[in-house]
C-alpha positions in Angstrom: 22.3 -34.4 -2.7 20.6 -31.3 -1.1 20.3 -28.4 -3.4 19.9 -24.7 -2.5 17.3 -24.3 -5.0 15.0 -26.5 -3.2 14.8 -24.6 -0.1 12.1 -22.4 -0.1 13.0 -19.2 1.8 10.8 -16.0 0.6 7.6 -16.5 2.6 10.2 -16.9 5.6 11.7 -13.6 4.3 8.6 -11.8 3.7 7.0 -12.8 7.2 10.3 -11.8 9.2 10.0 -8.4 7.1 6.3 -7.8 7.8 6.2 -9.1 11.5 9.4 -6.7 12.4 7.6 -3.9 10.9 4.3 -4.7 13.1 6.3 -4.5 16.1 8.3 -1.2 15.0 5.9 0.7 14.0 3.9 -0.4 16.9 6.3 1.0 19.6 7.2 4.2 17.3 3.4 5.2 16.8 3.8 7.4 19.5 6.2 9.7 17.4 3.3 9.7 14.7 5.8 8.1 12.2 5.6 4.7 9.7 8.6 2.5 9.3 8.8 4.2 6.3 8.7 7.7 7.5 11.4 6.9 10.2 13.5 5.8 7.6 13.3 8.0 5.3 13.7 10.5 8.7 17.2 8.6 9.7 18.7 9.0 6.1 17.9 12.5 6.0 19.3 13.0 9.3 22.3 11.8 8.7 22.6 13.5 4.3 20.4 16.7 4.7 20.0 18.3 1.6 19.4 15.7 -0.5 16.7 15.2 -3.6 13.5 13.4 -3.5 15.1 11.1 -6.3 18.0 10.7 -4.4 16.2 9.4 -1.1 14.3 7.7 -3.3 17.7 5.7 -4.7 19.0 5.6 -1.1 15.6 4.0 0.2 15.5 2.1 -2.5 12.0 2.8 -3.2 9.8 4.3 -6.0 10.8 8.2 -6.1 6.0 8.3 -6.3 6.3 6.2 -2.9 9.1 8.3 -1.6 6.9 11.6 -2.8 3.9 10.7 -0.7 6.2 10.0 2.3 7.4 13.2 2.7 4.5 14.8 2.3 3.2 13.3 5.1 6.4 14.7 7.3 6.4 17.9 5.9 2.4 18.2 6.7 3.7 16.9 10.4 6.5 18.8 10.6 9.7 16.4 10.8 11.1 17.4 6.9 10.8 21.0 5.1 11.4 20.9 1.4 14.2 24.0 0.5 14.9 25.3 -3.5 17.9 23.9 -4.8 20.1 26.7 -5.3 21.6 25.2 -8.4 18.6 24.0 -9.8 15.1 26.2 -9.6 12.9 22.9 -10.4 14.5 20.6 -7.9 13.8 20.7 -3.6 16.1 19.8 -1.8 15.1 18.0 2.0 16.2 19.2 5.3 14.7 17.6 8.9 13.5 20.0 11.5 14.4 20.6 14.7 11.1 18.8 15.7 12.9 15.6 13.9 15.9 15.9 15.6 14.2 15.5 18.6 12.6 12.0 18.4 15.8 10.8 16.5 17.5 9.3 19.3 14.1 8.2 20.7 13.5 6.3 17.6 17.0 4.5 17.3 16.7 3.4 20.8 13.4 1.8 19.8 15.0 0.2 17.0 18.2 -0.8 19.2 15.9 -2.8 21.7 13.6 -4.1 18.9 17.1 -5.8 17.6 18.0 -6.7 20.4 14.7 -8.2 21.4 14.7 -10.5 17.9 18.5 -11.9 17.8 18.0 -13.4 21.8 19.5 -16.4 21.6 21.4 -15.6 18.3 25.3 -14.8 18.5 26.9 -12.6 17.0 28.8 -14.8 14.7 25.9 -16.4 13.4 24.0 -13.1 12.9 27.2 -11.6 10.5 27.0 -14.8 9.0 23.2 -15.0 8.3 23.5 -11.1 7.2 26.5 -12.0 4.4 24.4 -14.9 3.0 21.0 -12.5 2.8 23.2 -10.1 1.5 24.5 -12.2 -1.4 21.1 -12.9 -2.2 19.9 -9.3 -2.4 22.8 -8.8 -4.8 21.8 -11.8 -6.7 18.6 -10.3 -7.2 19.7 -7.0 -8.0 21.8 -8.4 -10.9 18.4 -10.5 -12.2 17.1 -6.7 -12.3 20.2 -5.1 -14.3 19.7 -8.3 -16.7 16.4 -7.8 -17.6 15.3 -6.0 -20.7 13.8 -2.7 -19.8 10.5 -3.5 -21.6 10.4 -6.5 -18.8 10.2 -4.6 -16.0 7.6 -3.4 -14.3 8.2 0.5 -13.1 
């Protein structure tokens, strides 16, 4: 009998990750914005005001990875940092006008960039693929709350 453990599944993962990135960031370079930076531009968009180590949580990246990220759209002029009125050590992040401008641009590249890569794929089967990759996300989220501390590599 078939076991789930014997189907490898990460390099198909990883190479669906890395080629839909290519093709993003590929149609949005004429925005002057990463995958990254568009992403960290949409979740701002949508909770302005919030910390660096809160994006960071959101993204869920590194708050050093998240760090250099805005810097790069606050030195092009999409994200302003603004003092934390509660708080004089924290910044809190806001997107400019400049942003809100190539928001909708950038969604409707992502839209047909979806829509592009699930041809031929119902809608059915997409929810379903989604709730499996989903579980396993969570599966190995929980490996990461198991782990000793002095395991992990941060």
């Amino acid at each position: 009998m078939a076991k789930t453990e014997e189907l490898s599944f990460g390099y198909l993962l990883n190479d669906v990750t890395l080629l839909f990135r290519k093709h993003f960031d590929r149609r949005a370079v004429k925005f002057g914005l990463t995958r990254a930076q568009w992403r960290a531009t949409k979740m701002l968009y949508h909770r302005e005001g919030m910390r660096q180590s809160e994006l960071a949580e959101a993204l869920e990246m590194e708050p050093i990875a998240v760090g250099r990220v805005i810097d790069r759209l606050q030195a092009a002029g999409f994200v302003e940092r603004r003092p934390d009125p509660r708080d004089r050590r924290a910044w809190r992040l806001y997107v400019t006008a400049q942003a809100h401008e190539v928001v909708d641009d950038m969604e409707q590249i992502a839209r047909e960039l979806r829509r592009e890569v699930t041809e031929g794929i119902e809608y059915d089967e997409l929810l379903q693929a989604l709730a499996v990759i989903g579980r396993i996300k969570e599966n190995l989220q929980a490996l990461d709350a198991a782990e000793p501390p002095a395991a992990r590599k941060e």
